[in-house]
C-alpha positions, 0 to 999 in steps of 0.5 A, spaced: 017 015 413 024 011 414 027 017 416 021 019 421 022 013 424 029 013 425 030 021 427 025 018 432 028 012 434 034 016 436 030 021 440 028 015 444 035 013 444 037 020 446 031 019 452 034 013 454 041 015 455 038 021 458 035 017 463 040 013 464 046 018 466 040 022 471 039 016 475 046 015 475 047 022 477 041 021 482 045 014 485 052 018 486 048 024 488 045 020 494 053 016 496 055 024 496 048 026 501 050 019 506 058 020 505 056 027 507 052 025 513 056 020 517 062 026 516 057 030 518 056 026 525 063 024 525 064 030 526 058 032 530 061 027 535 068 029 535 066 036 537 061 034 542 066 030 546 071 036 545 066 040 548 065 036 554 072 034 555 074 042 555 067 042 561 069 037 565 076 040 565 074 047 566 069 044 572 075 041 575 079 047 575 073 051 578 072 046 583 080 047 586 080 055 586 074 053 590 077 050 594 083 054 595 077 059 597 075 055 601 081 054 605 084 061 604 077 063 608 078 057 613 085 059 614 083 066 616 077 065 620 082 060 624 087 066 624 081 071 626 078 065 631 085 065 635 085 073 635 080 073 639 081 067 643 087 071 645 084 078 647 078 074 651 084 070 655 087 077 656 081 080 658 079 075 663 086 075 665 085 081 666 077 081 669 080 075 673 087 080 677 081 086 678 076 081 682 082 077 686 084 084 687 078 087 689 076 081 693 083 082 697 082 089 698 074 087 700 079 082 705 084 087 708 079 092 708 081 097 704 076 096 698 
């Protein structure tokens, strides 16, 4: 009997020392699980702010070449304002000798 209570004096001491090293393995397991996540959320972060930099940089640039669309359209439409202010001065200059001729030919009789 001696010997059954020793083998099972082992096996209890086995079962011990196998209970041991698992929740020893369970404690590292969840150090690894926590170090894992702050990582994880570090880097969540860092990306999450290169991201958004690269948005606002890239809403920055499209903003300035909306700008200079704007005012190359600003610009052409001044041209094209001037233009036409041009051919309605040159008209009515024109539209202006017609009628003083027309009123001195009316006048001298002629018309």
């Amino acid at each position: 009997m001696s010997l059954l209570l020793k083998i099972f004096k082992e096996i209890k001491e086995a079962n011990l020392e196998t209970k041991k090293i698992f929740e020893e393995a369970r404690i590292q397991a969840e150090k690894i699980n926590r170090e894992a996540h702050q990582k994880a959320s570090v880097t969540y972060e860092t990306s999450y702010k290169k991201i958004l930099k690269k948005a606002e940089q890239e809403t920055i640039e499209l903003k300035r070449k909306k700008e200079k669309n704007i005012e190359k359209e600003l610009e052409k439409t001044k041209v094209e304002s001037e233009k036409k202010a041009k051919e309605v001065e040159v008209n009515s200059k024109r539209n202006f000798e017609k009628a003083v001729n027309y009123v001195f030919l009316t006048i001298i009789g002629e018309a």
